[in-house]
C-alpha positions as CSV (number, residue, x, y, z in Angstrom):
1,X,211.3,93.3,96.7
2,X,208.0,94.4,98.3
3,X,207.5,95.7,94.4
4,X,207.9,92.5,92.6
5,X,205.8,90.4,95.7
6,X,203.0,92.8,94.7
7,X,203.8,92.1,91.3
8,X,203.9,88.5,91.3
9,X,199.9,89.1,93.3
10,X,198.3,90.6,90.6
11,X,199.6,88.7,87.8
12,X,198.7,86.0,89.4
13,X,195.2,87.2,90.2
14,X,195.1,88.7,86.6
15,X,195.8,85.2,85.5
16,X,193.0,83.5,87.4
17,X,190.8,85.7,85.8
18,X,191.0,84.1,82.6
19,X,189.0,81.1,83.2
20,X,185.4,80.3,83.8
21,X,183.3,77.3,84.4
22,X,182.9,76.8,81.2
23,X,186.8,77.0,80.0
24,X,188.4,73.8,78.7
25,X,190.2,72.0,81.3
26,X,193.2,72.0,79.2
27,X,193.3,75.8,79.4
28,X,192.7,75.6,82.9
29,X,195.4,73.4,83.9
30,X,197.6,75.3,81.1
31,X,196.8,78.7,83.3
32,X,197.5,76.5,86.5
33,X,201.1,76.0,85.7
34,X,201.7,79.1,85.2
35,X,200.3,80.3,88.1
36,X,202.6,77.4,89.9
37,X,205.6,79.0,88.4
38,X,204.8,82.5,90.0
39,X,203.9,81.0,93.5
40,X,207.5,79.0,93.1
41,X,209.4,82.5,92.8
42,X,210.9,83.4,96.2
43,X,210.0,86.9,95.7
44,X,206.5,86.2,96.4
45,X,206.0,87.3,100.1
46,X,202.3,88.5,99.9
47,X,204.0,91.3,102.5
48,X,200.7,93.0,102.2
49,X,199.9,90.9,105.1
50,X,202.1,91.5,107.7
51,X,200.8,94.8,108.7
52,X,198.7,94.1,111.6
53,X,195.8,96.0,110.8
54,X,194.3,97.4,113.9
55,X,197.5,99.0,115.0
56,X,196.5,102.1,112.3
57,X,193.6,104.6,113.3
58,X,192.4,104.8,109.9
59,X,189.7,102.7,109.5
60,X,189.2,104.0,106.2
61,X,189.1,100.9,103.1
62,X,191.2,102.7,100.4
63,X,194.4,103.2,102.1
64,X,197.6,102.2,100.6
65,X,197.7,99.3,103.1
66,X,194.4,98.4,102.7
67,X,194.4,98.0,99.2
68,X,198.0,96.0,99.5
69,X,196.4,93.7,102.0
70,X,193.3,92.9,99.6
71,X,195.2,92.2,97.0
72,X,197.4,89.4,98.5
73,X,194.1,88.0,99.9
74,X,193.0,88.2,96.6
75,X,196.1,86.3,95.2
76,X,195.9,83.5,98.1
77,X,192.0,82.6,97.2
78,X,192.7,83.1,93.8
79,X,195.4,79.8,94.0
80,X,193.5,78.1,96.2
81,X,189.8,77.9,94.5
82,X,191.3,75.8,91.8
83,X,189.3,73.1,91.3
84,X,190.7,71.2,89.3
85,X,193.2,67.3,90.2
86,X,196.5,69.7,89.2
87,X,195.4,72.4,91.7
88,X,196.5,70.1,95.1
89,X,200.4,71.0,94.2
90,X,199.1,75.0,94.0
91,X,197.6,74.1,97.2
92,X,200.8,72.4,99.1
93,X,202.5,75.4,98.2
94,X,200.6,77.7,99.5
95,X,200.4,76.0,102.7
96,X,203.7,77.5,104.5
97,X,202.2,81.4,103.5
98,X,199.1,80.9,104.8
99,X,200.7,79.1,108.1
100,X,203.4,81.9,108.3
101,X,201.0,84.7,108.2
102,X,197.6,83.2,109.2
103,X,197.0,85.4,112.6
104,X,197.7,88.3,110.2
105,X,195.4,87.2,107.6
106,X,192.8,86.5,110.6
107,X,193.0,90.2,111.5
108,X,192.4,91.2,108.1
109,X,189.5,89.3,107.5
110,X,187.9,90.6,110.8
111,X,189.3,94.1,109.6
112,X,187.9,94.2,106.5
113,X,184.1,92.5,107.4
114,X,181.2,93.9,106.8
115,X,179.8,94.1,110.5
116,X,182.4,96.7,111.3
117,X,181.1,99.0,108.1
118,X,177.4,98.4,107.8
119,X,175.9,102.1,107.5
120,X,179.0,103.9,107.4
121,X,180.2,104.9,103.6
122,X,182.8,102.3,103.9
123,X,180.4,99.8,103.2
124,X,180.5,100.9,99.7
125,X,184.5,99.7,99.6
126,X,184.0,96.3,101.7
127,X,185.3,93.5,99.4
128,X,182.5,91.3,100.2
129,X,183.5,88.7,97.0
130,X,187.3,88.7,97.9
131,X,186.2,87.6,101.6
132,X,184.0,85.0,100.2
133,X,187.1,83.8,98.0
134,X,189.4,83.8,100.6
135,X,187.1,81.7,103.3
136,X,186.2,79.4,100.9
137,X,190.2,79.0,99.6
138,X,191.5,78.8,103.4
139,X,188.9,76.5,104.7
140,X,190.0,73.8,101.8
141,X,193.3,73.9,103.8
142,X,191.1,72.6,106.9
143,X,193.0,69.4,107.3
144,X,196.4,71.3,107.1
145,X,195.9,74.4,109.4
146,X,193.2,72.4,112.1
147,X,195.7,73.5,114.6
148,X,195.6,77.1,113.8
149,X,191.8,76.8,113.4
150,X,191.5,75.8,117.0
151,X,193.9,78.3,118.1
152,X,191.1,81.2,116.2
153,X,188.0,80.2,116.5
154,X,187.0,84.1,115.6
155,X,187.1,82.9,112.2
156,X,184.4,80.7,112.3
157,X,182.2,83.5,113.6
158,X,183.2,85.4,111.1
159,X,182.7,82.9,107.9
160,X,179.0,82.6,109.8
161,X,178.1,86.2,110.5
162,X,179.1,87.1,106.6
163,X,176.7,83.9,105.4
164,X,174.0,84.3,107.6
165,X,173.5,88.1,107.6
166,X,174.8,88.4,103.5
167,X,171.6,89.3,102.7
168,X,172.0,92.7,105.2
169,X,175.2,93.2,103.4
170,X,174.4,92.4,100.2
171,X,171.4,92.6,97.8
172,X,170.4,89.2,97.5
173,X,169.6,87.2,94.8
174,X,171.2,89.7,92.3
175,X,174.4,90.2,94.4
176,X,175.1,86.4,93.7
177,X,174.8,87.2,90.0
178,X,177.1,90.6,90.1
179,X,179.6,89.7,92.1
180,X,181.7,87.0,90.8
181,X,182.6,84.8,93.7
182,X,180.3,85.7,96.5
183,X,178.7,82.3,95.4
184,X,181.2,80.5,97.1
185,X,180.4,81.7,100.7
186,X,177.4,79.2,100.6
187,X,179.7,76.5,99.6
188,X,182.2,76.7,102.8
189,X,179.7,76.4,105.0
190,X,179.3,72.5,105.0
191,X,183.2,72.2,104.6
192,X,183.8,74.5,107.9
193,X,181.0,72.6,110.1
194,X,182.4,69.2,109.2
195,X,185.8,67.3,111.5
196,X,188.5,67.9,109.1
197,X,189.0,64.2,109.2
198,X,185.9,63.1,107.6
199,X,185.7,65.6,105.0
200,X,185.4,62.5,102.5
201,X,182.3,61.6,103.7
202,X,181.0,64.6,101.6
203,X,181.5,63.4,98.3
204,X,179.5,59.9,99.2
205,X,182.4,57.9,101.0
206,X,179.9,57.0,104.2
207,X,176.8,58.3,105.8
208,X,176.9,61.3,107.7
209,X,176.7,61.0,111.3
210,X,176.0,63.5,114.7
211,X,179.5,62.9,115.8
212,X,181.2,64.3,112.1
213,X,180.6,68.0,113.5
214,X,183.3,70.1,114.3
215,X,182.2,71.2,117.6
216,X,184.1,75.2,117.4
217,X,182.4,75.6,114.7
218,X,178.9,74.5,115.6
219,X,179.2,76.7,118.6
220,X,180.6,79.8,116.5
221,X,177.6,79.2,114.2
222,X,175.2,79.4,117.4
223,X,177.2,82.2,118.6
224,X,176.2,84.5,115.8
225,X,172.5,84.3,117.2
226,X,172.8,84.5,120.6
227,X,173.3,80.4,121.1
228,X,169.4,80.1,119.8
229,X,169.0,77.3,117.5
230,X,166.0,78.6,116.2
231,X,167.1,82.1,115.3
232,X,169.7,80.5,113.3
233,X,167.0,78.4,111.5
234,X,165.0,81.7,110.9
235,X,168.0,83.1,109.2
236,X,169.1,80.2,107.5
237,X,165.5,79.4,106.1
238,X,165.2,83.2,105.2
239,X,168.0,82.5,103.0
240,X,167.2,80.0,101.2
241,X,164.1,81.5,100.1
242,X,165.5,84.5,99.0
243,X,167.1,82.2,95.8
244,X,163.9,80.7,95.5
245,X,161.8,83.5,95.2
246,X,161.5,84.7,91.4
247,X,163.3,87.4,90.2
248,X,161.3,90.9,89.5
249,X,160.2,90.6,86.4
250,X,162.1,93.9,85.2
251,X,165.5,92.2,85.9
252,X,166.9,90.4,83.4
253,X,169.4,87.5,84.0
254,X,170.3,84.8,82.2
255,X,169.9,81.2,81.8
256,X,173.1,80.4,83.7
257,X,172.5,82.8,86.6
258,X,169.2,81.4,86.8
259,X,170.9,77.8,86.6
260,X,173.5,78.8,89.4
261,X,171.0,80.2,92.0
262,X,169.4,76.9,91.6
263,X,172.6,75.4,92.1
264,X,173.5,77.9,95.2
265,X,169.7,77.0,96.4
266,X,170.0,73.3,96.3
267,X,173.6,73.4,98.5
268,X,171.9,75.2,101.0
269,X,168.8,73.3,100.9
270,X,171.1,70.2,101.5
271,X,173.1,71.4,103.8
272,X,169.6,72.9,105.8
273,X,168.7,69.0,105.9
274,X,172.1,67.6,107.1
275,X,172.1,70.6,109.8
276,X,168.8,70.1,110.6
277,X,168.8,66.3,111.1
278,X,172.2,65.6,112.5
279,X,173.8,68.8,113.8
280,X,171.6,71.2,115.7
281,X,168.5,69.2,116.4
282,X,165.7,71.6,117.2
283,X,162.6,70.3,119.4
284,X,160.8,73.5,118.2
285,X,160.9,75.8,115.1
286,X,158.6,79.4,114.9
287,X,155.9,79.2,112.3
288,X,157.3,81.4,110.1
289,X,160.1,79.1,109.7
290,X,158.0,76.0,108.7
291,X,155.6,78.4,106.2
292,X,158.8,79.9,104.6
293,X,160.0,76.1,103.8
294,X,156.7,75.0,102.0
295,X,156.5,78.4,100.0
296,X,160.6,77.3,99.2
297,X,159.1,73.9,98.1
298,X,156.3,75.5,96.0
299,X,158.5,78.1,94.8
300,X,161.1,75.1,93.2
301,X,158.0,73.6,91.7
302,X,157.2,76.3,89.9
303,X,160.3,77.4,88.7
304,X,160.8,77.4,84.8
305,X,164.2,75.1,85.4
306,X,164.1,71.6,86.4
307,X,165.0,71.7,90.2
308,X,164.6,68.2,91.4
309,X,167.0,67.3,93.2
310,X,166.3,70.7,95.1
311,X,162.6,69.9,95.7
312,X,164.2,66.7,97.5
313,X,166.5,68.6,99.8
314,X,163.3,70.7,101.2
315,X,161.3,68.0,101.6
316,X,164.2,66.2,103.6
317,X,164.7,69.5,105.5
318,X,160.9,69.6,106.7
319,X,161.1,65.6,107.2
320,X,163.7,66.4,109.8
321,X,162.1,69.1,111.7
322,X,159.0,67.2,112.5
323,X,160.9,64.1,113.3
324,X,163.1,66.3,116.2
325,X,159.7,68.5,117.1
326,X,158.5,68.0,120.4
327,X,154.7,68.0,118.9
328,X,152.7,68.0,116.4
329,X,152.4,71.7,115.5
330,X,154.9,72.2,112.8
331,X,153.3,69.5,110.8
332,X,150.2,71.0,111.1
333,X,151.8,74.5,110.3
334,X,153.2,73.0,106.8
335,X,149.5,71.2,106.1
336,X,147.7,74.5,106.5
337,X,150.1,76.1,103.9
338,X,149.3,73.2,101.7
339,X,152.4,70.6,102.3
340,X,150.6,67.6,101.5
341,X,149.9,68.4,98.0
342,X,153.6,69.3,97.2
343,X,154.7,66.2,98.6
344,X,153.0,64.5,96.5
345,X,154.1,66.4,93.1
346,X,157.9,65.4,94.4
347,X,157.1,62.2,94.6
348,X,155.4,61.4,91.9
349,X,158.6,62.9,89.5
350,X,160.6,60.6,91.4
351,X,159.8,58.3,94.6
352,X,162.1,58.2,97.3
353,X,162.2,57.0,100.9
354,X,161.8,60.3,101.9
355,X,158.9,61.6,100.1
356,X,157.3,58.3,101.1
357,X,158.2,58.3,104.6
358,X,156.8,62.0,105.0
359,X,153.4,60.5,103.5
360,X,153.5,57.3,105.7
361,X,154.0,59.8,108.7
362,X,151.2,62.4,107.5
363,X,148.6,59.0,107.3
364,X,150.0,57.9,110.6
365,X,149.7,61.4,112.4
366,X,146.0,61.5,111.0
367,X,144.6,59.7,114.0
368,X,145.2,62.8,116.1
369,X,142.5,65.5,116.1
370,X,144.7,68.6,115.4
371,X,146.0,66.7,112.1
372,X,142.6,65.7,111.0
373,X,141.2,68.5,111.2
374,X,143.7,70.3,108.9
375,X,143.2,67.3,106.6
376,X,139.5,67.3,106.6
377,X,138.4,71.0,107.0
378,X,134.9,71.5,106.9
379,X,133.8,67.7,106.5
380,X,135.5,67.8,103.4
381,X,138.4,64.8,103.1
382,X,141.3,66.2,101.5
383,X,142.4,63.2,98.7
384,X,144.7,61.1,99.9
385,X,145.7,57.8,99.0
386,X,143.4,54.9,97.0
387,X,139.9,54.8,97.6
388,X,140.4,52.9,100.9
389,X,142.7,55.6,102.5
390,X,140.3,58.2,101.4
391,X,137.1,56.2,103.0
392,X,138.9,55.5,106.2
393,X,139.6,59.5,106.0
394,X,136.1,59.9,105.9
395,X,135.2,57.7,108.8
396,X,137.6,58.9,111.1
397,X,136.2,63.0,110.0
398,X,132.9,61.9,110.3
399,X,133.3,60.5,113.9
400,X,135.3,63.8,114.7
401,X,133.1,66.3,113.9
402,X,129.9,64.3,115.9
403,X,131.9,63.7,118.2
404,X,133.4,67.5,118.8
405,X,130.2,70.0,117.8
406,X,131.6,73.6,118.1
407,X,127.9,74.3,119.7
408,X,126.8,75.3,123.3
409,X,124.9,72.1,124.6
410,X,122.5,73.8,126.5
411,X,119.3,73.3,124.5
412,X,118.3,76.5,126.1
413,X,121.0,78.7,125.1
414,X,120.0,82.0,123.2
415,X,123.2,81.7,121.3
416,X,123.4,78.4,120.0
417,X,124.3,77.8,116.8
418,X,126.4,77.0,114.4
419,X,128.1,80.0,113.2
420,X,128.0,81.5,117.3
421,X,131.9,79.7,118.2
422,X,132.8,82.8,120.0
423,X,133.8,82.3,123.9
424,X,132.9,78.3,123.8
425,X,134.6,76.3,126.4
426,X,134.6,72.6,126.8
427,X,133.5,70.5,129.8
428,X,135.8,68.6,131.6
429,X,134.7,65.5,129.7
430,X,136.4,67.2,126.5
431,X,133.3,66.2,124.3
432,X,131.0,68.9,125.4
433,X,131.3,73.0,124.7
434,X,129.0,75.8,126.6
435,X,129.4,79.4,125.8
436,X,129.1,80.1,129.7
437,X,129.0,78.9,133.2
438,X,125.6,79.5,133.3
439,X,124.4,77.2,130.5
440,X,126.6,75.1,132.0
441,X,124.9,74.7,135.3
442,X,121.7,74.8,133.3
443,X,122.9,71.6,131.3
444,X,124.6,69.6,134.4
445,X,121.6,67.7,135.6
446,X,121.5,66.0,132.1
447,X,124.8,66.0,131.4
448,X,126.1,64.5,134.6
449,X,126.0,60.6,134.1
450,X,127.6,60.7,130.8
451,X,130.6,63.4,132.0
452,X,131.3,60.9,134.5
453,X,131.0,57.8,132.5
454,X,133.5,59.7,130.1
455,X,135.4,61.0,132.7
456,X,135.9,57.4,134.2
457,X,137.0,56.0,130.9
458,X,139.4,58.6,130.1
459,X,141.1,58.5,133.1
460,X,141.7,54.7,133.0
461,X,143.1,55.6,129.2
462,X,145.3,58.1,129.9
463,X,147.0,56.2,132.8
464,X,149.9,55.1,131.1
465,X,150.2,57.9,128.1
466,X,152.2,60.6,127.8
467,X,150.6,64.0,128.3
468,X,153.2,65.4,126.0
469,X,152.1,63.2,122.8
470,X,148.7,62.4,123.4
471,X,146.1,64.8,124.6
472,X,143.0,64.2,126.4
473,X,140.7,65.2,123.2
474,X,142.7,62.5,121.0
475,X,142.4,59.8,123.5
476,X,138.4,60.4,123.1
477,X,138.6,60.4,119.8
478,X,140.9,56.9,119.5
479,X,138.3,55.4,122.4
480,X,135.3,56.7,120.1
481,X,136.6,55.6,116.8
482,X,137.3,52.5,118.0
483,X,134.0,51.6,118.9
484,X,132.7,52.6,115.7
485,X,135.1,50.2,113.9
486,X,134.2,47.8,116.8
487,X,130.7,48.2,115.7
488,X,131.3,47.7,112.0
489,X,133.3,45.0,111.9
490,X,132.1,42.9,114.4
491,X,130.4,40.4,112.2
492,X,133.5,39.9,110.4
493,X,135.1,38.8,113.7
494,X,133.4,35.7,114.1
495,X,134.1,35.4,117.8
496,X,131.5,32.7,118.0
497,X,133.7,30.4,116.1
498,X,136.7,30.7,118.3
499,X,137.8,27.4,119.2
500,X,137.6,26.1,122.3
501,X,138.9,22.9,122.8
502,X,142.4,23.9,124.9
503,X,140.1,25.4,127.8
504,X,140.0,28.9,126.1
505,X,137.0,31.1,127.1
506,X,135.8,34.3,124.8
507,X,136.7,36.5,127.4
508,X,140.4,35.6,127.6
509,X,140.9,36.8,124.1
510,X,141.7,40.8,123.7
511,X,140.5,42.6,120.3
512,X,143.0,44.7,119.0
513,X,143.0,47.6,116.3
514,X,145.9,49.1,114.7
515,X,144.7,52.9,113.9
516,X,147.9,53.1,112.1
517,X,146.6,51.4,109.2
518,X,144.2,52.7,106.4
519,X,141.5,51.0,107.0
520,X,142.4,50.0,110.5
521,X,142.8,46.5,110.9
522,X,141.3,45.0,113.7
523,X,143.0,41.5,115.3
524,X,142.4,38.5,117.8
525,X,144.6,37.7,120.5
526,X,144.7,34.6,123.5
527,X,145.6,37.2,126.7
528,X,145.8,37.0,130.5
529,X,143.8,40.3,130.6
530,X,140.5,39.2,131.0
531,X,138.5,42.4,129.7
532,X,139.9,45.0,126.9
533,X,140.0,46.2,123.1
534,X,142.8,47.8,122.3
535,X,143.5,50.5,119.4
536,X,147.1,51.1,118.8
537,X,147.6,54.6,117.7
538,X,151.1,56.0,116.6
539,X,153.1,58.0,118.2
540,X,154.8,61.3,117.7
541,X,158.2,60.1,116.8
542,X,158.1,58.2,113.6
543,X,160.2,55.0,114.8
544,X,158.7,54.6,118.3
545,X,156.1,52.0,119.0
546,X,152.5,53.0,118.9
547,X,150.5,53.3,122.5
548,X,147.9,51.1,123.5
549,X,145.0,53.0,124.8
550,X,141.8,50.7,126.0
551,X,139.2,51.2,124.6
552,X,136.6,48.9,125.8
553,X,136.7,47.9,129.5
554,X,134.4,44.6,129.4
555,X,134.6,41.1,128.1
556,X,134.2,40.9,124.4
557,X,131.5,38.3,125.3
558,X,129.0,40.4,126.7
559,X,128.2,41.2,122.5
560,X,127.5,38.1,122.0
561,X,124.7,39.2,124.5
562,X,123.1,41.4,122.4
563,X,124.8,44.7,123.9
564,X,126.9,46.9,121.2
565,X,128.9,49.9,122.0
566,X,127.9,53.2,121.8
567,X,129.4,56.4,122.3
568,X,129.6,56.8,126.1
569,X,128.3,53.2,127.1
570,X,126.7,50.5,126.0
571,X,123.1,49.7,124.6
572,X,121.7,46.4,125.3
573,X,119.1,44.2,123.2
574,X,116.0,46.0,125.1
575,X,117.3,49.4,125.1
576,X,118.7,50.1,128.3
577,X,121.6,51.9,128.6
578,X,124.9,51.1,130.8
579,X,128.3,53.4,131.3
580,X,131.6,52.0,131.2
581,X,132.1,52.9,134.8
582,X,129.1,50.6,135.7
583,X,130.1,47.5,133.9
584,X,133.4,47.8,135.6
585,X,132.2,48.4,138.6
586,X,129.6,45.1,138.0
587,X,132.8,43.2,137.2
588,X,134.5,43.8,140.5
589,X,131.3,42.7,142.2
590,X,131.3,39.6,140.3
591,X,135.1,38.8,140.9
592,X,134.6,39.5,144.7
């Protein structure tokens, strides 16, 4: 009997054979009924399974038992990676094999993978494809074996040690185009990190949600890289660019392999974006990650094939990391290496609420030094936007770069100039850089009243912001533009012509300016505060509500006076010069 159940296996592997992608689905369900007949014959046992095999000291791969066991593994995927409507009663009944001998088949796949044979000369006999096959085939049973599942969660670890190290194991890209089914590791992935319950969700049924992951297998995923979320983005981002990068030139392949590692790509890159947004939210990613993701996004835009859909996925992938980072350095990372530009290509193929929200974010995060300076390097603006956007862009460089000079202060210095940076250090007041303590102490006597003016205002600013999102040299630089806005748009506000018949004085009104706006807008509103402009400046996470800082601490009347604002004070209508910290400490005088 053991004869004819071995039988039975390779004709019904032979059979699967016989069909391709592109095979008429008559054929295919033809070839399907056939195959049902074989699985119906009580001979079939698959008894190639029931050896356990880590009872035998021979680890060697071409052993009678070894060879039996791979081909009933064969035979099982083979059955169950029908695709096709007539396939489900293959499936059903497969389902009392697998559930009879799954601790067996368990054992064999942890038997026969790669881990235990890298750099021995077995590796040259691990089935790599048949594993791929049979994960994929045993993982569409999910909702029928979820019981055994939990009872071996080994198998998860070992599904996402073959797909995250495949690369080790196998020559990536070609390997995808030489061995027939390794392609369908990278498509049991999403199936294996998803509740078997919601499984429809996949095919469009309902939006994915944080609570759809199957929590084993999240943790078996993590558990391949030592429970560190972002080694397992390094590797999963490493992979994805291995099917983006272009083939050597020397290799031929053809249209179809080329169209299936764009296929392959695309899965990952979409299933990179659902992990990355809803199942292992990372605060941080390492810089190599972020670069490799814009050269995978320039790398699909150059391709010869059209990869759309692909180019989508990656930007949704980077979209998602800077929404879960805890700062602003991976979007600064990806505008370095260019970002900006390939967003842009994306979406003008095809606009999306993605591509749009990524530019909305990149305008909104430009208000913060570290992101402006990436976007204007060297005074230069990089085009963004209309005419408008790209003025405002100018502005807010312009103000940046006078009001952070990469210079020593000291007049005296012997090394000031422009091209000396080296060893500059900024005063406390975060506007100032010396070279050394000496020019420093040379420069204080000068320097003094304005680092404490400064000083004064900043600290008032920063009293309610969040160190983490806001920094000391952007609240400067929000407090600094503002006043330059204040200063050209003043006219426009026609404060004189507020109305006064309900008992309203100037001074109870507070001057706002949203900095989230290209131009910045600037806005009148009745307040009990009876002295402050406000800019509103976005935050780091894209939904939250933009922070307030002051930026002028006296009553919007006193320009009606004459006096405009400069940067560390204010000039009056003969000259003189007074420090924020003065006019409020005048105020409390006069409220006394």
């Amino acid at each position: 009997m053991s004869h004819l159940s071995s039988d039975i296996a390779a004709r019904i592997i032979e059979l699967s054979e016989g069909f391709d992608e592109t095979t008429p689905l008559q054929m295919v369900a033809s070839i399907a009924q056939r195959i049902e007949r074989l699985v119906r014959r009580p001979q079939l046992r698959f008894q190639g399974l029931d050896v356990d095999p880590f009872t035998s000291e021979d680890w060697r791969l071409r052993t009678p038992e070894v060879t039996n066991a791979i081909r009933d593994l064969e035979a099982i995927a083979s059955v169950l990676r029908f695709q096709i409507d007539q396939a489900a009663p293959l499936r059903r009944l497969l389902v009392p094999h697998v559930r009879r001998l799954w601790h067996n088949i368990v054992l064999w796949i942890e038997f026969l993978h790669p881990v235990h044979h890298f750099g021995t000369e077995r590796m040259a006999h691990v089935p790599v494809s048949v594993l791929a096959s049979a994960l994929y085939g045993l993982f569409t049973l999910k909702s029928a074996l979820v019981d055994l599942l939990d009872q071996t969660p080994q198998i998860y670890r070992a599904l996402f040690d073959l797909w995250l190290h495949v690369d080790v194991y196998c020559e990536l890209p070609l390997a995808l185009v030489h061995a027939k089914y390794l392609h369908m590791l990278f498509l049991t992935v999403e199936r294996a990190l998803l509740r078997h319950d919601i499984l429809s969700k996949v095919h469009g049924d309902g939006p994915l949600v944080p609570e759809d992951v199957d929590m084993i297998a999240r943790d078996m995923a993590l558990s391949v890289v030592g429970h560190h979320p972002r080694r397992f983005y390094r590797r999963f981002v490493h992979l994805v660019e291995l099917f983006v990068t272009p083939i050597e030139p020397y290799v031929m392949i053809s249209m179809d392999s080329e169209l299936m590692l764009v296929r392959v790509a695309m899965s990952q890159l979409s299933l990179l974006a659902m992990v990355s947004n809803l199942f292992i939210p990372a605060s941080s990613q390492r810089r190599d990650v972020v670069r490799a993701l814009v050269r995978v996004l320039r790398g699909l835009l150059d391709r010869p094939v059209d990869a759309l859909e692909a180019e989508e996925a990656a930007c949704m992938v980077l979209w998602g990391m800077w929404k879960c980072a805890g700062d602003r350095r991976l979007l600064v990372w990806a505008l370095r290496d260019g970002v900006l530009e390939l967003i842009s290509a994306v979406h003008n193929k095809r606009p999306s609420d993605t591509t749009n929200s990524m530019l909305n974010y990149i305008a909104d995060q430009a208000m913060h030094v570290q992101v402006l300076r990436v976007l204007g390097p060297g005074g230069q603006v990089v085009p963004f936007g209309g005419p408008a956007v790209e003025t405002s862009m100018r502005e807010r460089t312009e103000v940046m770069r006078s009001l952070y000079p990469k210079v020593c202060a000291c007049s005296k210095c012997p090394r000031r100039s422009a091209q000396d940076r080296y060893g500059l250090r900024r005063c406390a007041c975060v506007t100032t850089c010396y070279c050394s303590s000496e020019c420093q102490l040379h420069d204080w006597s000068s320097h003094r009243p304005r680092c404490q003016s400064i000083r004064m205002t900043m600290v008032e600013a920063l009293r309610y912001l969040p160190s983490s999102e806001i920094s000391p040299l952007d609240v400067r630089f929000h407090i600094l533009y503002a006043r330059f806005l204040v200063r050209m748009n003043f006219a426009k506000l026609e404060l004189v012509e507020i109305p006064r018949s309900e008992g309203w004085q100037l001074c109870n009104y507070c001057l706002g300016i949203d900095l989230r706006q290209m131009p910045p807008q600037p806005s009148l509103r009745h307040s009990e505060v009876r002295y402050i402009v406000t800019a509103f400046v976005p935050a780091l996470r894209h939904t939250a509500k933009p922070y307030g800082v002051k930026v002028l601490d006296v009553p919007l009347s006193l320009m009606l006076d004459g006096y405009m604002p400069v940067g560390d004070g204010w000039v009056g209508p003969g000259g003189d010069w007074r420090s924020d910290c003065e006019e409020e400490s005048v105020n409390k005088v006069d409220t006394q």
